[in-house]
C-alpha positions as CSV (number, residue, x, y, z in Angstrom):
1,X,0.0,0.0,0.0
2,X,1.6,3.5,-1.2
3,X,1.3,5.9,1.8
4,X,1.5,9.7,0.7
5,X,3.5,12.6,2.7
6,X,2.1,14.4,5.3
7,X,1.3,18.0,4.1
8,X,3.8,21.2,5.4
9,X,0.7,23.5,5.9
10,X,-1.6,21.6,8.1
11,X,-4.1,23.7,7.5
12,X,-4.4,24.4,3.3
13,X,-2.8,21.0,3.0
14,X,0.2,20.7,0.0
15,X,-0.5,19.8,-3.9
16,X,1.3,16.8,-4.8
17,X,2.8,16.8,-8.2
18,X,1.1,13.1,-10.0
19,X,2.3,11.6,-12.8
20,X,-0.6,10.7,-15.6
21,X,2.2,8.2,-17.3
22,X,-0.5,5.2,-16.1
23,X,-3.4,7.1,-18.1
24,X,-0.9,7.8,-21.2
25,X,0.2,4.7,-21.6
26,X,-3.5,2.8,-21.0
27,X,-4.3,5.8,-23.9
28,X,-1.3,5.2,-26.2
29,X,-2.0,0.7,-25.4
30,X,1.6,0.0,-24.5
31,X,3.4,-1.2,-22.1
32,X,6.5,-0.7,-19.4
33,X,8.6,-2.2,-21.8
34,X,7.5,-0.9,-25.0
35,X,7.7,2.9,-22.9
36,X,11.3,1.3,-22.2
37,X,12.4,0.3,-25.4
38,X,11.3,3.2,-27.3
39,X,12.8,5.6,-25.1
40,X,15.6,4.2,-23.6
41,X,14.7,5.2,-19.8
42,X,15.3,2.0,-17.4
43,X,11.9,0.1,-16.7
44,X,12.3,0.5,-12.9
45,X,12.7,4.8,-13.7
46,X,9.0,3.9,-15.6
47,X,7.3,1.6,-13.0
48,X,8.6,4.2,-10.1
49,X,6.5,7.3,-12.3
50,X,4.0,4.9,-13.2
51,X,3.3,4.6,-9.7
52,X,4.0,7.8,-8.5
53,X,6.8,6.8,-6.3
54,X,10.2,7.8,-7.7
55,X,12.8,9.2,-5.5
56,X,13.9,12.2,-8.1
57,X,13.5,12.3,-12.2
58,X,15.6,13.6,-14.5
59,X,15.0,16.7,-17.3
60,X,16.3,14.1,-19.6
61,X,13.6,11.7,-18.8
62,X,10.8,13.7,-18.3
63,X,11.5,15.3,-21.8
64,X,11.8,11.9,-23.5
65,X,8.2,10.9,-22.5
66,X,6.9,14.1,-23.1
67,X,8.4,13.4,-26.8
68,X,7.1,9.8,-26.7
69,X,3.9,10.8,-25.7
70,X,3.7,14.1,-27.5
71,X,2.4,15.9,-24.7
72,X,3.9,18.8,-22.7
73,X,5.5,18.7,-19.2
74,X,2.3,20.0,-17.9
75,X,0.1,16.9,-19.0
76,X,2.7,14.5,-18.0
77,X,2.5,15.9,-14.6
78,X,-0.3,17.0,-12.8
79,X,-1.0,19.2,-9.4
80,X,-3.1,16.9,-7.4
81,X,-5.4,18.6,-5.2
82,X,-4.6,22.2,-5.8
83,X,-8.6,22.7,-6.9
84,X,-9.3,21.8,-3.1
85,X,-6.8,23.9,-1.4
86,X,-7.9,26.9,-3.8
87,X,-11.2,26.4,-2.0
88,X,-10.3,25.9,1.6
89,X,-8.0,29.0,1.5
90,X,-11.1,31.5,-0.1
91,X,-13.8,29.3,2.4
92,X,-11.2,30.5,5.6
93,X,-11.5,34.2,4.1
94,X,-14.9,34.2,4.1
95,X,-15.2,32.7,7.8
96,X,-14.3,35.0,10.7
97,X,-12.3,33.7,13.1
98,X,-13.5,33.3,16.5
């Protein structure tokens, strides 16, 4: 079971950047391997995005699946959550403190 990282501002909470590799390759019908092959990144860098748990990523790789895929940086990677923390920070303007 993947746990995620506690949020730094525990009240707005943090967005967390989320890869959509899983959604571009079930898009694109291919596989780790086939991402592998035709790229030339390692399958382990590809599982590790896949699954949104690498350590660190490198502009080389991000830029060769952006090419693969022929998307940009900003539809490989998504904020997750900043919608909701938008929200919560105009809802605790509009509520007075007590």
């Amino acid at each position: 079971m993947q746990t995620r990282r506690k949020s730094i501002n525990p009240m707005y909470g943090e967005p967390e950047l989320v890869s959509n590799l899983e959604y571009l390759m079930h898009r694109k019908r291919v596989n780790i391997t086939q991402v592998a092959e035709a790229t030339g990144i390692s399958r382990q860098a590809i599982s590790a995005l896949k699954h949104n748990s690498p350590k660190a990523i490198r502009i080389a790789t991000m830029t060769a699946l952006c090419n693969y895929f022929g998307v940009t940086l900003n539809e490989l990677f998504v904020f997750e959550g900043e919608d909701e923390i938008k929200a919560k920070k105009e809802d605790a303007l509009l509520v007075p403190d007590n």
